[in-house]
N, C-alpha and C positions, 0 to 999 in steps of 0.2 A: 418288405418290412426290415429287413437285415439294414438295405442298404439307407433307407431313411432313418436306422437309429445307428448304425455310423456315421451319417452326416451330422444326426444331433451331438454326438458325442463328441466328435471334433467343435463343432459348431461352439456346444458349452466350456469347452476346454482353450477355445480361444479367445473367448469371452474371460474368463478367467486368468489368459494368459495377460490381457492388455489390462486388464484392473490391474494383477503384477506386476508392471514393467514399468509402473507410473506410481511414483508416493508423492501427496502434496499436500504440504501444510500450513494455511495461512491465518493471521491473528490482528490483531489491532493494540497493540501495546506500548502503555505512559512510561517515556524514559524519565524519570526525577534531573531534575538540575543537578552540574557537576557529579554524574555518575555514567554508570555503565551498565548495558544490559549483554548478556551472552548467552548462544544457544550452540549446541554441540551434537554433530549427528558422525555416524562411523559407516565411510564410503569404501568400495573398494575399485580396484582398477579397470575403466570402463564408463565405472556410471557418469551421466552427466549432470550438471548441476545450475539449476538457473534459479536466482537471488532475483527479487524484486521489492522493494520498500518504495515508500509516500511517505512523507511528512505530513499529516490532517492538519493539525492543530501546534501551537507555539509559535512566540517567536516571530523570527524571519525565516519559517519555514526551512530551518538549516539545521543537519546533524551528519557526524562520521560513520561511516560503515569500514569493516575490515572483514577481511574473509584470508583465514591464516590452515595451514598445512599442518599437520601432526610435526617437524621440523621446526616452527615456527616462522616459515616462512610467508611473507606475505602476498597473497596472485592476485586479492580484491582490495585497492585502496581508493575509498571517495571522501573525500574531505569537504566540509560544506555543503552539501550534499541535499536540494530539498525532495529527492525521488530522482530514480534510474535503476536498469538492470544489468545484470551479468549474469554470463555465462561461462562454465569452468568446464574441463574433461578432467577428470581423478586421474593419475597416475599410479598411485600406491595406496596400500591399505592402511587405515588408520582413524582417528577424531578430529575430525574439522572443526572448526569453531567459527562463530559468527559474531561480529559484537556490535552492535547499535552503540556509539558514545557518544552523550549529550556533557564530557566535560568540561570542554570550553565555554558552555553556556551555566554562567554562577546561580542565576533567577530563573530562566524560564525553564519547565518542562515543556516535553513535546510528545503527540501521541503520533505513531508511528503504526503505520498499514507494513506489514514484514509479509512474504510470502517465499518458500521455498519448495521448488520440486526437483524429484532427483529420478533420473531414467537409468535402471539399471539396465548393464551391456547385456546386449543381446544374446552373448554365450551363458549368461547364467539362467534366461528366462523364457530363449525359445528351443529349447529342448523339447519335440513334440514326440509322446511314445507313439511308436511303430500300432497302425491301423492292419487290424483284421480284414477290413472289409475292403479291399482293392478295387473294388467296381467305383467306390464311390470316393475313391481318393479324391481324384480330380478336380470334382464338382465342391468337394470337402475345403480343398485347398482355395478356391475360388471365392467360396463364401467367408473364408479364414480371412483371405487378403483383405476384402472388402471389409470385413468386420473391423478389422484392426485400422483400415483407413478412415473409415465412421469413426471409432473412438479416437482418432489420434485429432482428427476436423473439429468434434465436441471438446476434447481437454484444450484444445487453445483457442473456441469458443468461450470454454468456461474462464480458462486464465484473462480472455481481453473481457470480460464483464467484472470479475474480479477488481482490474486495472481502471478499470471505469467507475465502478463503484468509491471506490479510493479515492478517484479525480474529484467525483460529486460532492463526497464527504470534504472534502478537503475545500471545494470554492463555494458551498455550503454554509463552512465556518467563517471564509473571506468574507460573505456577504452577509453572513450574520454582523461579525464585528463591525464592517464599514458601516451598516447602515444602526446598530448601536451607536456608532462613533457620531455620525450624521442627525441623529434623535437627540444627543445630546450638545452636542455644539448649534443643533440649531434652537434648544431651550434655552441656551446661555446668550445666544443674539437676543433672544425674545425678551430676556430679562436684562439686559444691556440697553436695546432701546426703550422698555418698559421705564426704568431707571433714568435713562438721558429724558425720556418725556416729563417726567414727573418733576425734575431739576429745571429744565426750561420753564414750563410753569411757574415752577414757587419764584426763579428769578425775574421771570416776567412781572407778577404779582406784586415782588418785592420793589421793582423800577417805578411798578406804577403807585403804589404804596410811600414811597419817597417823595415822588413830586406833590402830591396833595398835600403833603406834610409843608413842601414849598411853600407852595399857591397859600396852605391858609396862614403861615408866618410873614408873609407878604402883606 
């Protein structure tokens, strides 16, 4: 009994370890034309950091991303940008900042799939307190690793559905618009040649309307 609730107790504690080592937070958010959006989080040395955005909607599918240093230093520059990601390792402690800018664009907004997650280093978050139960290290540590193998296979599970979702959305809206575009340009033939029909007619009418006029002044 000792030694299967030392196993739980690591067990639980490394479950809890890998929920900690992982923050991630993703959104869907309308940049306004000619403006700016920013988002600011406070890293320290170690953690890693992976940026991913989509353009869904606007546009030609085009916006700036920056990803700037407490220095104001620049490590993420994508210009034009309709979706891609990065990866950063923190060096020093401080507020990052992150900025979606649809400036260049005077008219259009654009709605933007933003996701970021940040792995903090492994000194500040596997700290494992010293186990009583020594029979069951072992087996403790066995089921540890694997634990943490399972959650790290589902978090970049979850991140490529995520990615995907994003994609959907995004040619979703392509095929909405095109085939608006296509319902309407093809009512504007319909009423083109509705029109040219109608004008052949009365001219025709009118030809034949003129010679009788001929024929009975003759």
């Amino acid at each position: 009994n000792m030694e299967v609730g030392g196993l739980l107790l690591v067990v639980l504690f490394s479950l809890i370890w890998t929920c900690c080592s992982f923050q991630h937070v993703s959104f869907t958010i309308e940049v306004r034309a000619n403006t700016r959006e920013y988002f600011y989080e406070t890293l320290g040395p170690g953690d890693v950091v992976r940026m991913d955005w989509q353009v869904i909607k606007g546009g030609d599918f085009d916006i700036d991303f920056f990803f700037t240093e407490p220095d104001y230093t620049m490590r993420v520059v994508e210009l034009r940008s309709s979706g891609s990601f990065a990866v950063v390792s923190i060096n020093e402690h401080g507020e990052y900042e992150f900025c979606l800018d649809n400036k260049f664009s005077k008219m259009t907004d654009k709605l933007v799939f933003f996701s970021v997650e940040v792995e903090t280093s492994e000194e500040k978050t596997s700290e494992t307190p010293p186990s009583p139960f020594t029979e069951a290290n072992l087996t403790a540590e066995i089921a540890r690793s694997r634990l943490v193998g399972i959650s790290e296979s589902l978090h970049k599970v979850y991140l490529q559905q995520e990615f995907f979702r994003a994609q959907e959305a995004r040619q979703r809206y392509v095929l909405e618009r095109n085939n608006s575009r296509v319902l309407w340009w093809s009512l504007l033939e319909c009423a083109v040649l509705v029109a040219a029909s109608v004008v052949q007619v009365m001219v025709i009418r009118r030809l034949f309307r003129t010679r009788r006029k001929d024929r009975i002044q003759t």
